[in-house]
Backbone as a ProteinNet text record, in pm:
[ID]
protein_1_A
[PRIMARY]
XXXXXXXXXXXXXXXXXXXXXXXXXXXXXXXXXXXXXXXXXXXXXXXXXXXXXXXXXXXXXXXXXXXXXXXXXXXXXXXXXXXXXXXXXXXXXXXXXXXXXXXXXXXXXXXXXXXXXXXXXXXXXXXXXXXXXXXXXXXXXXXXXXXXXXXXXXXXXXXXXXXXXXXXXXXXXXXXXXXXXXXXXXXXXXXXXXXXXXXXXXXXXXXXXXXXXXXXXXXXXXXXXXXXXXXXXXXXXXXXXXXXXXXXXXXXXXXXXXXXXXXXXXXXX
[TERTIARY]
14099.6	14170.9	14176.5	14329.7	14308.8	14255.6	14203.6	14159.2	14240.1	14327.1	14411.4	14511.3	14495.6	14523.3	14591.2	14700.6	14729.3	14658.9	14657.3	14578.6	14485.3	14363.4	14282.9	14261.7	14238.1	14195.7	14113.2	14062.6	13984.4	13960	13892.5	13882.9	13971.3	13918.4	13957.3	14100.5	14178.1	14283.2	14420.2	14330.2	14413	14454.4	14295	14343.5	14478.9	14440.6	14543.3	14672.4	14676.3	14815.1	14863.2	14844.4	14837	14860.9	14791.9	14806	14917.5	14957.4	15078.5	15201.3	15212.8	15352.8	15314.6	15279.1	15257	15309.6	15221.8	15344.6	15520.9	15518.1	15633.5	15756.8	15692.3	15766.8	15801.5	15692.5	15714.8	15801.4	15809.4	15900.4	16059.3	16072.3	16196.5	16325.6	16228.3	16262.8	16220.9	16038.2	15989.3	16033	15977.5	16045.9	15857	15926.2	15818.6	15762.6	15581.4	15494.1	15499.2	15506.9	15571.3	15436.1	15365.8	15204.4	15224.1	15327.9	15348.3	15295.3	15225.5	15209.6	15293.3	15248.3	15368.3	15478.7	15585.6	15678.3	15603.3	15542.6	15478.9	15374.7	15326.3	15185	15253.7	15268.7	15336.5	15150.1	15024.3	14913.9	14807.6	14702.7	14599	14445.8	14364.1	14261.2	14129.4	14033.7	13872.7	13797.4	13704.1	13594.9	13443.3	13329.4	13193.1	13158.3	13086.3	12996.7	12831.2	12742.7	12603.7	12543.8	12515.1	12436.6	12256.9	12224.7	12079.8	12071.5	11894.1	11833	11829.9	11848.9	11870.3	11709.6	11619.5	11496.7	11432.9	11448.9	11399.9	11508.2	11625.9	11753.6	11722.9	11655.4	11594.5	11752.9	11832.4	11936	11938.6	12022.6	12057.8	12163	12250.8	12378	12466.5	12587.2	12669.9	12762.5	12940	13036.9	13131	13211.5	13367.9	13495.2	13576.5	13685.5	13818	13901.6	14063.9	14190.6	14233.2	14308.7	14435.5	14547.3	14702.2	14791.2	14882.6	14994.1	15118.9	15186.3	15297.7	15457.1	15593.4	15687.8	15711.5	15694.9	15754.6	15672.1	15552.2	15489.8	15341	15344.8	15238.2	15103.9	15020.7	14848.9	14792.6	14718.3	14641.6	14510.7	14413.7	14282.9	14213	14150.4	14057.6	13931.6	13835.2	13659.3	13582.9	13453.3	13378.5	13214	13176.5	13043.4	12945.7	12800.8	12747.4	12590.1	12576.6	12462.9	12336.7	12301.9	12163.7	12069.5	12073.5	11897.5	11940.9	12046.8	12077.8	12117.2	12126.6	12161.6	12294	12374.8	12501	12617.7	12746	12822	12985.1	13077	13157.4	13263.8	13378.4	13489.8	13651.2	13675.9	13796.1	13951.8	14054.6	14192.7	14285	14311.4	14358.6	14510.7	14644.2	14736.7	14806.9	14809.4	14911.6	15026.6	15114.5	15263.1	15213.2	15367.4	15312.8	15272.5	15210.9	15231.5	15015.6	15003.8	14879.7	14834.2	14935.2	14954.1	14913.7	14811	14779.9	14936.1	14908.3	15034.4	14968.5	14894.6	14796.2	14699.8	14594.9	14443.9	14416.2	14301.3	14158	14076	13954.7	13818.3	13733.7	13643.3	13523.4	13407.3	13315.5	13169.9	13087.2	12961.7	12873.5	12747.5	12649.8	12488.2	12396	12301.4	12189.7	12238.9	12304.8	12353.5	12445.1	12467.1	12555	12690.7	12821.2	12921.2	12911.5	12994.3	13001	13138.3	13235.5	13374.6	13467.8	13599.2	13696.5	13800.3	13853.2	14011.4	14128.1	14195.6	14365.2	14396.9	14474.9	14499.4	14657.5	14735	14922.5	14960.9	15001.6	15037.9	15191	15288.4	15471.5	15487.9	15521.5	15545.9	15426.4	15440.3	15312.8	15195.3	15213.3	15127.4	15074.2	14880	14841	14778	14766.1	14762.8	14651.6	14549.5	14392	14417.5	14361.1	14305	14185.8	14065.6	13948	13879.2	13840.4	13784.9	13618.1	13534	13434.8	13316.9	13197.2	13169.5	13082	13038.3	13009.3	13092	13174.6	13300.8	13408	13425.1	13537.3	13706	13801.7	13916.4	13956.8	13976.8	14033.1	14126	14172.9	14340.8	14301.5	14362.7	14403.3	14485.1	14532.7	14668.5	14644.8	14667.4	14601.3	14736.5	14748.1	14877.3	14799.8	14873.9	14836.5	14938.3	14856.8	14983.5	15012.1	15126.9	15220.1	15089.4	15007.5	14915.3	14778.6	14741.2	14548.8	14528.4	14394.6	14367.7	14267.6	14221.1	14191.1	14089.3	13936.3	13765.8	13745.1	13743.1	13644.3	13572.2	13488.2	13358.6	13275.6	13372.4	13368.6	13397.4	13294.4	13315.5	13450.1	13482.7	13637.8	13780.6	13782.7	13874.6	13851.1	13724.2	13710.7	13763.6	13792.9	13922	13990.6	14082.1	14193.4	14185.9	14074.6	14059.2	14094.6	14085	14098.9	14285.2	14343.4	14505.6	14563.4	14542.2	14605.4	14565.1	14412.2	14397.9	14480.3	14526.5	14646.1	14560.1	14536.4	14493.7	14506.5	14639.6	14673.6	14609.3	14617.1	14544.3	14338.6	14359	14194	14091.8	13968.3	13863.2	13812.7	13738.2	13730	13865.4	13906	14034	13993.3	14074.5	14055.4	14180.2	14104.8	14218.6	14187.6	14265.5	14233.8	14224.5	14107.8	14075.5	14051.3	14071	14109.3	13972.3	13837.6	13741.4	13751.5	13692.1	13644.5	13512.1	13459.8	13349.6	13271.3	13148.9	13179.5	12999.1	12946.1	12799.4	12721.5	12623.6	12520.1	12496.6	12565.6	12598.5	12688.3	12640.6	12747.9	12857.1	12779.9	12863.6	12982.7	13014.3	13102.9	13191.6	13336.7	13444.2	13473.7	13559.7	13573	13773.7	13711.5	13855.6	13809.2	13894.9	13872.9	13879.5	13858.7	13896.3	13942.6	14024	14122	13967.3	13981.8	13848.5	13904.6	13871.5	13903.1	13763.5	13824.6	13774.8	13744.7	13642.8	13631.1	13608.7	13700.3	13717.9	13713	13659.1	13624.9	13640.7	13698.7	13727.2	13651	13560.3	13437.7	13492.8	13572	13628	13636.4	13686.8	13693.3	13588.3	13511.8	13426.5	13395.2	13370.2	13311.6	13208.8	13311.7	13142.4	13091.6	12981.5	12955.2	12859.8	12931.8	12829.7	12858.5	12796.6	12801.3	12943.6	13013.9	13168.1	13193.8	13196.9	13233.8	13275.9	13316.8	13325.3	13448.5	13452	13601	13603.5	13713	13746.7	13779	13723.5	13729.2	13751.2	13817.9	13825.2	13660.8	13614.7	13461.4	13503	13460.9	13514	13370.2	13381.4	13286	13308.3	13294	13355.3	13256.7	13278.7	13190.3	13030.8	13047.8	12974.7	12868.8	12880.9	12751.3	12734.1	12902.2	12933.2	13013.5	12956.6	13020.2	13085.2	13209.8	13277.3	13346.1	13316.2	13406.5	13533.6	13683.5	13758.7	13860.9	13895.1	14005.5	14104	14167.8	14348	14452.3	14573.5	14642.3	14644.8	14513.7	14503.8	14393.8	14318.7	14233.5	14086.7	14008.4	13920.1	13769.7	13711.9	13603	13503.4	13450.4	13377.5	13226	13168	13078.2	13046.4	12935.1	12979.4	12804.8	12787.6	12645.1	12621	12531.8	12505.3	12381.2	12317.3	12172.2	12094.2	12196.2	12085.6	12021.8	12137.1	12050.4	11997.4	12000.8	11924.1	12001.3	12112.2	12187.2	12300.3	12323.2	12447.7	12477.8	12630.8	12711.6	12767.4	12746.1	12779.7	12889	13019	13074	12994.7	13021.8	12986.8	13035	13143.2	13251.2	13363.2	13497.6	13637.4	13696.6	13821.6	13875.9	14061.7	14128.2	14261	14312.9	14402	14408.9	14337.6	14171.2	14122.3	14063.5	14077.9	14033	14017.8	13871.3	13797.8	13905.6	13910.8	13973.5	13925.6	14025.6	13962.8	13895.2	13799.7	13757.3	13882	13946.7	14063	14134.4	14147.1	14242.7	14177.7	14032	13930.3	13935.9	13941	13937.7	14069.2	14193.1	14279.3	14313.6
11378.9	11346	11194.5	11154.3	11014.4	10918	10802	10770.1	10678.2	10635.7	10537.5	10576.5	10535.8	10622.1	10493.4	10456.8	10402.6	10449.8	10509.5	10578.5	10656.2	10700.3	10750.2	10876.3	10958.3	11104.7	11157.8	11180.1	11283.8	11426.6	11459.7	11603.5	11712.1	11731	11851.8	11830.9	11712.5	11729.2	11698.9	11647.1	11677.2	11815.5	11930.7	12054.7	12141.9	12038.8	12087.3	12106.3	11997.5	11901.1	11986.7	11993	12075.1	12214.1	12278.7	12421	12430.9	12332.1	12348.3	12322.2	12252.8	12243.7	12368.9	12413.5	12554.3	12645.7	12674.7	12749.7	12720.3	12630.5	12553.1	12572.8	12601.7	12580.2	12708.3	12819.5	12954.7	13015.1	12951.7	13023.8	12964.7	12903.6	12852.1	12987.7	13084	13142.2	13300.5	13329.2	13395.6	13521	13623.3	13742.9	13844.4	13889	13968.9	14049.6	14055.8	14134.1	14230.8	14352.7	14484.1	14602.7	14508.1	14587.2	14616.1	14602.3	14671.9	14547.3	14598.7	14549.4	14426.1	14339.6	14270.1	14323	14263.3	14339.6	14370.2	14275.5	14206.4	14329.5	14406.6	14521.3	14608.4	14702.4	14843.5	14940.9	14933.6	14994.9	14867.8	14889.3	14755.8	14834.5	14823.9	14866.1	14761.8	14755.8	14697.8	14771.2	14750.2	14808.2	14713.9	14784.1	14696.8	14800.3	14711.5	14755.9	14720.7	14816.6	14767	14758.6	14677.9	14690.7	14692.9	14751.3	14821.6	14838.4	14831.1	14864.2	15009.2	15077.9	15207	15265.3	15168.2	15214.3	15291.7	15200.4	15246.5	15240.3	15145.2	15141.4	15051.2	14909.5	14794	14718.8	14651.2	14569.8	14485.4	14442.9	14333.1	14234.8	14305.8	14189.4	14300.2	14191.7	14277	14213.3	14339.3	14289.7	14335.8	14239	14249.9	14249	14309.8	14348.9	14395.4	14339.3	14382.7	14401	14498	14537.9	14564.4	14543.6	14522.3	14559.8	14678.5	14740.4	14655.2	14586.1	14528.4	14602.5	14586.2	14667.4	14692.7	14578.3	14574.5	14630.2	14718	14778	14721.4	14586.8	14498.2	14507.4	14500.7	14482.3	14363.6	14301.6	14222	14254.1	14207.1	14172	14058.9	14085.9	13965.1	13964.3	13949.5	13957.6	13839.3	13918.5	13826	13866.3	13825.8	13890.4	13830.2	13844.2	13792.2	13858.9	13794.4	13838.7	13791.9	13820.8	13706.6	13759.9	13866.3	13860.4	13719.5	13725.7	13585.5	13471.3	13462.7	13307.5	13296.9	13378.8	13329.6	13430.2	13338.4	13391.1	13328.2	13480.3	13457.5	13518	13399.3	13426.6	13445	13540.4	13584.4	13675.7	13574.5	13644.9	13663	13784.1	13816.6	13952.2	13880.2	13938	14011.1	14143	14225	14292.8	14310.3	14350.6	14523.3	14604.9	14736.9	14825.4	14757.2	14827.8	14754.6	14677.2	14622.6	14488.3	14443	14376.8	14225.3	14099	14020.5	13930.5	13899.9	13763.2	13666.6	13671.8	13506.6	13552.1	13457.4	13483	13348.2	13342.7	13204.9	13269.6	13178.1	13207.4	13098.1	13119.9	13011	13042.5	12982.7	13040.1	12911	13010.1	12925.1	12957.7	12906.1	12958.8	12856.1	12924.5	12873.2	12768.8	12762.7	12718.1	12625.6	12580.8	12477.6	12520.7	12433.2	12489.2	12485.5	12585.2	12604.8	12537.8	12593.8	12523.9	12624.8	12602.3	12698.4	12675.8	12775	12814.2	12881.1	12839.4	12885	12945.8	13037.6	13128.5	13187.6	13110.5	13226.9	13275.1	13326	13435.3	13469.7	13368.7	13392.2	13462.6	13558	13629.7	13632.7	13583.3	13608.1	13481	13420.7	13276.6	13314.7	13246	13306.4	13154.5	13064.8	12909	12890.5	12875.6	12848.1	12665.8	12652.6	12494	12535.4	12473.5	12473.8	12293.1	12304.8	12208.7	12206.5	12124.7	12138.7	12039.1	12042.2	11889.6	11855.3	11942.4	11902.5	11884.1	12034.7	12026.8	11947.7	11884.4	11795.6	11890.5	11825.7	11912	11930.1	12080.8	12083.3	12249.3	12221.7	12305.6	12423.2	12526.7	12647.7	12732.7	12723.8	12830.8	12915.9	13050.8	13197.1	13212.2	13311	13347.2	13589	13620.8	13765	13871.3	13927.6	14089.1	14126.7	14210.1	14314.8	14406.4	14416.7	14529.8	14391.8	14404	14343.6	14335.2	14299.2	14320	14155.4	14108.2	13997.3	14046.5	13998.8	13997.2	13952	13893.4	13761.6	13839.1	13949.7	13997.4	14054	14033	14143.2	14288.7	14416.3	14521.5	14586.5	14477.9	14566.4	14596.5	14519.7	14448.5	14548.8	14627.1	14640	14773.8	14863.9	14995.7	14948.3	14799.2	14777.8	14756	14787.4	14745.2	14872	14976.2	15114.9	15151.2	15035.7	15121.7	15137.3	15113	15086.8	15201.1	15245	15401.6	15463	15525.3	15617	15813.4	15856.9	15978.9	16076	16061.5	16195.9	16142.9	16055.2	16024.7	16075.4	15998.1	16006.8	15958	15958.7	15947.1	15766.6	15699	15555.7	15460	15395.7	15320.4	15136.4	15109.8	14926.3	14886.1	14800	14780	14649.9	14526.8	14412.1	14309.1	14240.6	14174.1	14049.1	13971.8	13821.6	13811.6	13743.3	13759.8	13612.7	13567.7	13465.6	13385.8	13280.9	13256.7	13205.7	13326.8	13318.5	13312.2	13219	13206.8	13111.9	13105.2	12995.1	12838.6	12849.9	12693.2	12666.5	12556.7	12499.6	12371.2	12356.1	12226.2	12336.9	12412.9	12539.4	12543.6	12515.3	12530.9	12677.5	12693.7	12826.7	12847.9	12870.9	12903.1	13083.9	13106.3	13243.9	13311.7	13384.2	13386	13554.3	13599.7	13706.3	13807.9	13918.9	13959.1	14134.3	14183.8	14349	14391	14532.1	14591.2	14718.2	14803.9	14947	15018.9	15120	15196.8	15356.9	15423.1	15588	15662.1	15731.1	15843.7	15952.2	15998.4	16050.6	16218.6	16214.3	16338.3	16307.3	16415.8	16369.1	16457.7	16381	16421.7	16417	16475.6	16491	16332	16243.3	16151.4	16148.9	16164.4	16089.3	16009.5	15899.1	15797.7	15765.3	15655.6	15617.7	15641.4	15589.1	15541.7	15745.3	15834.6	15978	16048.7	16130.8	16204.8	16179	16167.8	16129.9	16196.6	16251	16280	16134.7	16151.3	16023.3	16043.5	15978.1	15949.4	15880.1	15916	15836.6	15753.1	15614.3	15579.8	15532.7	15462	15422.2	15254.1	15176.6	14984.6	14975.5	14934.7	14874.2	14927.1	15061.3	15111.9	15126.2	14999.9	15015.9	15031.9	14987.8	15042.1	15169.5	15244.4	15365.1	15332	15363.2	15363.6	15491.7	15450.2	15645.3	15564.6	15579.2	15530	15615	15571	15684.6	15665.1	15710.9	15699	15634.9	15578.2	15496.1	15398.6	15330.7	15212.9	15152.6	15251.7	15234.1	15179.7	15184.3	15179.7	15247.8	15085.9	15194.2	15222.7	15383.8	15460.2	15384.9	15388.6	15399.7	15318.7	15207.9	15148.1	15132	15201.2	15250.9	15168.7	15039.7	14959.3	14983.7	15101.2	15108.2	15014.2	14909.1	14833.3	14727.6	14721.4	14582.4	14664.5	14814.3	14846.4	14870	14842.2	14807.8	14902.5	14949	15043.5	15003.4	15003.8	14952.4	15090.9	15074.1	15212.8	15121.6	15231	15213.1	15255.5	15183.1	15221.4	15191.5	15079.2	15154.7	15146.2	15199.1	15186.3	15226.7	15171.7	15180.2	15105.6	15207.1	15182.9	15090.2	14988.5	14933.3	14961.7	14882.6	14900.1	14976.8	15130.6	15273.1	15328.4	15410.6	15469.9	15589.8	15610.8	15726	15820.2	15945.2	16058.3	16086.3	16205	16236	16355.6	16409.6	16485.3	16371.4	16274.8	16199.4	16123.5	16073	16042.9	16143.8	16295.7	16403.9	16390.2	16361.2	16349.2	16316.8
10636.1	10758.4	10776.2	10806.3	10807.6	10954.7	10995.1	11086.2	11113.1	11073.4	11141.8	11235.6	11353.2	11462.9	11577.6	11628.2	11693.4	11875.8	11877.9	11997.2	12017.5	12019.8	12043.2	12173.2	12116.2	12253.6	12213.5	12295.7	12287.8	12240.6	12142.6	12033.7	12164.5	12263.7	12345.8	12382.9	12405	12481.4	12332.8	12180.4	12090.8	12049.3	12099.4	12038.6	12173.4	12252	12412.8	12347.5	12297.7	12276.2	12172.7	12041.7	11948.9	12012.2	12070	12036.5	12197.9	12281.1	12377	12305.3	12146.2	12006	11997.9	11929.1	11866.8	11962.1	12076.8	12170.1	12195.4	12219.1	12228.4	12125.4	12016.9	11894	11849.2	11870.2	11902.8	11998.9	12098.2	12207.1	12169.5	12055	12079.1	12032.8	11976.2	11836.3	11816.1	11861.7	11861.3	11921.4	11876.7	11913.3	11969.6	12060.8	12136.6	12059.4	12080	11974.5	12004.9	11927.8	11969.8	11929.5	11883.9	11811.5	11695.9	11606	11474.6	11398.1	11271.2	11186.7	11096.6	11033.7	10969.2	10877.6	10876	10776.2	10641.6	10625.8	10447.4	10436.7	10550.3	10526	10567.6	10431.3	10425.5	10483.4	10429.1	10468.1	10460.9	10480.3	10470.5	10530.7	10434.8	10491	10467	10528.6	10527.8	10506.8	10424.8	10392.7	10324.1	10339.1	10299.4	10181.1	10103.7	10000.7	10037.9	10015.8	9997	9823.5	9783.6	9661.3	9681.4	9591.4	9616.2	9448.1	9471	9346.7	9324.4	9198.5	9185.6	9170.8	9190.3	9181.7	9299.1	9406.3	9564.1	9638.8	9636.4	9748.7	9782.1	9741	9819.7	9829.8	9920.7	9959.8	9882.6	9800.3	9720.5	9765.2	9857.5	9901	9935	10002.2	10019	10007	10025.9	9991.5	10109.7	10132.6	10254.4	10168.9	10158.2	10148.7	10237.6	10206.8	10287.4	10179.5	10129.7	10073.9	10117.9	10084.5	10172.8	10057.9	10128.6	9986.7	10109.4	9990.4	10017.8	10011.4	10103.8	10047.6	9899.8	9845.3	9716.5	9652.5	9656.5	9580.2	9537.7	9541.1	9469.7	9633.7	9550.6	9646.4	9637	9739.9	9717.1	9815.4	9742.7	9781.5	9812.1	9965.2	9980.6	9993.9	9895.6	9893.8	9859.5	9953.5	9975.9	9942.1	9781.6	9766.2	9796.5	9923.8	9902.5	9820.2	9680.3	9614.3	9643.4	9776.2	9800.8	9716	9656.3	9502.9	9426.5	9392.8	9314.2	9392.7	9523.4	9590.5	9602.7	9531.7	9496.2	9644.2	9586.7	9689	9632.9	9620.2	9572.8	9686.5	9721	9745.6	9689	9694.7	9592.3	9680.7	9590	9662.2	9527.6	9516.7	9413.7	9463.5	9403.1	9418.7	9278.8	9264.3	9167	9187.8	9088.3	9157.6	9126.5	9109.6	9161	9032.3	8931.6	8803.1	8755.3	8860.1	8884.9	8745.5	8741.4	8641.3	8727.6	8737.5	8799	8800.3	8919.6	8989.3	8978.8	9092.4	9103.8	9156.6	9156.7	9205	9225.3	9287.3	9366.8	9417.5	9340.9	9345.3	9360.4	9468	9453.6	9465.7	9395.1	9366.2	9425.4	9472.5	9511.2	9466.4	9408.1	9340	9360.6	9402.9	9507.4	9588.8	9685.7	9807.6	9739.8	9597.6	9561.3	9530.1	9537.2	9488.1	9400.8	9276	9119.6	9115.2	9175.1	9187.6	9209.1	9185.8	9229.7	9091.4	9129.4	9045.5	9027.6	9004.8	9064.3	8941	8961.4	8851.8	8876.9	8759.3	8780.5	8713.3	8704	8608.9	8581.7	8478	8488.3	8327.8	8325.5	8192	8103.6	8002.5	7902.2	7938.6	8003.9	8029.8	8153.7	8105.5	8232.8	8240.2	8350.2	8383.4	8422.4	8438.8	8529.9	8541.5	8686.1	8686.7	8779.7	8748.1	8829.9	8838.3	8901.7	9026.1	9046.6	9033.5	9042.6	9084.9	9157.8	9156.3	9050.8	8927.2	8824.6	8707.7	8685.2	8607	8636.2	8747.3	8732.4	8747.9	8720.1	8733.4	8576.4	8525.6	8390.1	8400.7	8317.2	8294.8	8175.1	8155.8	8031.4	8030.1	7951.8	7952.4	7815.1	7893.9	7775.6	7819.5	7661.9	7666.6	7667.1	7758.1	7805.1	7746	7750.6	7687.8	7836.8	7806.2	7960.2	8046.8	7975.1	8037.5	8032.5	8135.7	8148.8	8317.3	8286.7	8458.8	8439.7	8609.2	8598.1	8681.1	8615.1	8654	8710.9	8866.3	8957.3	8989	8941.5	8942.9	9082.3	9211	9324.8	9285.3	9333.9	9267.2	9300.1	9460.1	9486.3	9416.3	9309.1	9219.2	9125.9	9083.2	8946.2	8969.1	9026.1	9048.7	8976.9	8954	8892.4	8756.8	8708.2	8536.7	8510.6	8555.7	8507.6	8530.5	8621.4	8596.2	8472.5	8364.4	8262.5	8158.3	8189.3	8117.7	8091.7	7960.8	7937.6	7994.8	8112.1	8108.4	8012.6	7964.8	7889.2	7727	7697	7538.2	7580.3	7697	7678.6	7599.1	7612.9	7510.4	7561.1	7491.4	7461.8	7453.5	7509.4	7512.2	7516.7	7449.1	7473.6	7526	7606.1	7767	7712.1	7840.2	7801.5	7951	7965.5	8052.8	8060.5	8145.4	8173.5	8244.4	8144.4	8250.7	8298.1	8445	8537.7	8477.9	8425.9	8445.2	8594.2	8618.5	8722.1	8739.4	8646.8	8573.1	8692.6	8692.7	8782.5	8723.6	8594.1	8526.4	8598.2	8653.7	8742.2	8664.3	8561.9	8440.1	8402.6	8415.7	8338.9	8413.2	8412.3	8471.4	8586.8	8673.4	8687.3	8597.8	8499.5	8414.2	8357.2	8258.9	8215.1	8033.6	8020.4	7868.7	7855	7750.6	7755.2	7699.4	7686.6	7610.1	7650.6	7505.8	7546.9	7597.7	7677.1	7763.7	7744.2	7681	7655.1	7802.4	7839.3	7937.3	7868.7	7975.1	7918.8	8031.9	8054.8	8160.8	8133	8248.1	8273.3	8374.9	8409.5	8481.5	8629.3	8684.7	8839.3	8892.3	9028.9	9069.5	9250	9291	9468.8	9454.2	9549.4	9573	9753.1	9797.8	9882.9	9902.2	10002.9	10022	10167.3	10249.5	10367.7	10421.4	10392.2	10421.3	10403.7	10314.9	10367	10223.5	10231.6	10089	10011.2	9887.7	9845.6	9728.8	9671.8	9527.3	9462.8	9373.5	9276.2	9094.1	9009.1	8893.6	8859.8	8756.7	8724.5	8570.8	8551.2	8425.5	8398.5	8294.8	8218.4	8148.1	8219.5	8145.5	8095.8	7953.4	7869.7	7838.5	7858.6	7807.6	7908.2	7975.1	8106.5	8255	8318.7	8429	8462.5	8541.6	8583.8	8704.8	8732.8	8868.9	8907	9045.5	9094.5	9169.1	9144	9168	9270.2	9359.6	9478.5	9494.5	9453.1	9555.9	9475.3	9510.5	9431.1	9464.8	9501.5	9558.7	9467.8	9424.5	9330.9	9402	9489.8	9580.3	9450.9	9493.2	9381.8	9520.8	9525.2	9633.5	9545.1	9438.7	9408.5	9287.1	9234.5	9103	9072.1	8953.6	8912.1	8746.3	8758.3	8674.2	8600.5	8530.6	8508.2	8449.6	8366	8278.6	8356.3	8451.8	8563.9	8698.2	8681.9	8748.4	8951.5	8934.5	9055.4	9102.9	9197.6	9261.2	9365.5	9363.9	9453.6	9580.6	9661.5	9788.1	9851.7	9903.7	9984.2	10103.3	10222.3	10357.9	10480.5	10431.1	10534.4	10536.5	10572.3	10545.6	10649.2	10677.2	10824	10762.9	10799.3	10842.8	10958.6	10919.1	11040.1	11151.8	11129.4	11260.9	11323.6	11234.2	11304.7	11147.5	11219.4	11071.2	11019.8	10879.2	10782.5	10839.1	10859	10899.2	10733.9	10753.9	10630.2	10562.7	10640.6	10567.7	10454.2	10492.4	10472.5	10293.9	10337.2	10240.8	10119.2	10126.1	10054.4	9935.9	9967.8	9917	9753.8
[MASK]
+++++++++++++++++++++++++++++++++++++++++++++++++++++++++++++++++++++++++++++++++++++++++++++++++++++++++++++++++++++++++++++++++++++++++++++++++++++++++++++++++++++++++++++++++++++++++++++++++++++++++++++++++++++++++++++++++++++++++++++++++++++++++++++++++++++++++++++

């Protein structure tokens, strides 16, 4: 913010001033709020994750999420993990069109109270662009070139439903998918850029889950051999994400439609 200021006021009567344009500038034009949603949010829901040790259920962190289906078909997500066993804390906005193929994404990480850095991520045909920012890494650039099908990792469990759109159901068995992972490490000298890397996915059957948030039919997969996820809807919502080697499970616990909780009929689906 710059300080060269021919006149001086006071903090309270600049935000006066300010937010009496803003009205002002609104009424010239504005059209009466009618309670409906924005054009741009065809559905949009919130929901929390708890992570816990699979040993006793001891709290490990948690996660916020807001998910938004757009007319045109495409979703985006906005999360927010915080991993306090590890210190760390990741914020992430990640947009896909309707075939779940990544648009753009930003991410910023933070580990043990320090920033790691951030990074911008676009995605125009086969070129996928990263620039990250950092106060150790400095600012540096990469451009991966992507196949038509991959999904993009910033390592919130809400996101990871979307590594599984690309499963062919009807082939089945072990499949290699392909993923754009985030480094998203506690080296803070380490850029936040990404690297392309296949992805073994396994479809596990569909199964009854419940957890806090209420009962859901879910798809169960299998990433890389070591995460299990129970996945819902065509929105792709992971209900449940079961890590044994680190010992960790992710619970949904709570989800709400614009504002007002899912009936459980609706959850069943």
């Amino acid at each position: 913010m710059t300080r060269r200021m021919i006149t001086r006021r006071p903090w309270s009567t600049a935000c006066l001033l300010g937010s009496l344009a803003v009205v002002a500038g609104l009424s010239a034009g504005a059209v009466a709020d009618t309670g409906a949603p924005p054009a741009a949010i065809v559905a949009q829901w919130r929901g929390e994750y708890r992570s816990e040790t699979l040993s006793d259920g001891a709290q490990q962190g948690t996660e916020r999420f807001i998910l938004t289906r757009h007319p045109d078909g495409s979703r985006s997500l906005q999360m927010q993990a915080d991993l306090r066993s590890r210190g760390s804390l990741f914020d992430v906005w990640l947009h896909v069109d309707a075939d779940f193929r990544p648009v753009t994404a930003f991410a910023t990480y933070w580990t043990a109270g320090l920033q790691k850095g951030s990074g911008h991520f676009e995605i125009e045909g086969d070129a996928l662009r990263a620039t990250s920012r950092g106060p150790l890494s400095g600012s540096q650039s990469r451009a991966t070139a992507v196949p038509a099908r991959f999904s993009l990792g910033a390592h919130p469990v809400s996101g990871d439903g979307w590594h599984t759109a690309h499963y062919d159901l009807a082939k089945g068995g072990v499949q290699t998918l392909n993923l754009y992972s985030v480094d998203a490490g506690a080296d803070r000298s380490k850029p936040v850029l990404g690297t392309l890397l296949p992805l073994s996915v396994e479809y596990l059957g569909e199964e009854t889950v419940t957890v806090p948030a209420g009962t859901f039919r879910a798809q169960r997969f299998r990433l890389a051999g070591l995460n299990d996820l129970w996945v819902h809807g065509p929105d792709r919502w992971v209900v449940k994400s079961e890590l044994p080697r680190r010992g960790i499970r992710y619970v949904l616990v709570t989800l709400a439609r614009e504002g007002e909780a899912i009936e459980q009929a609706e959850q069943q689906r």
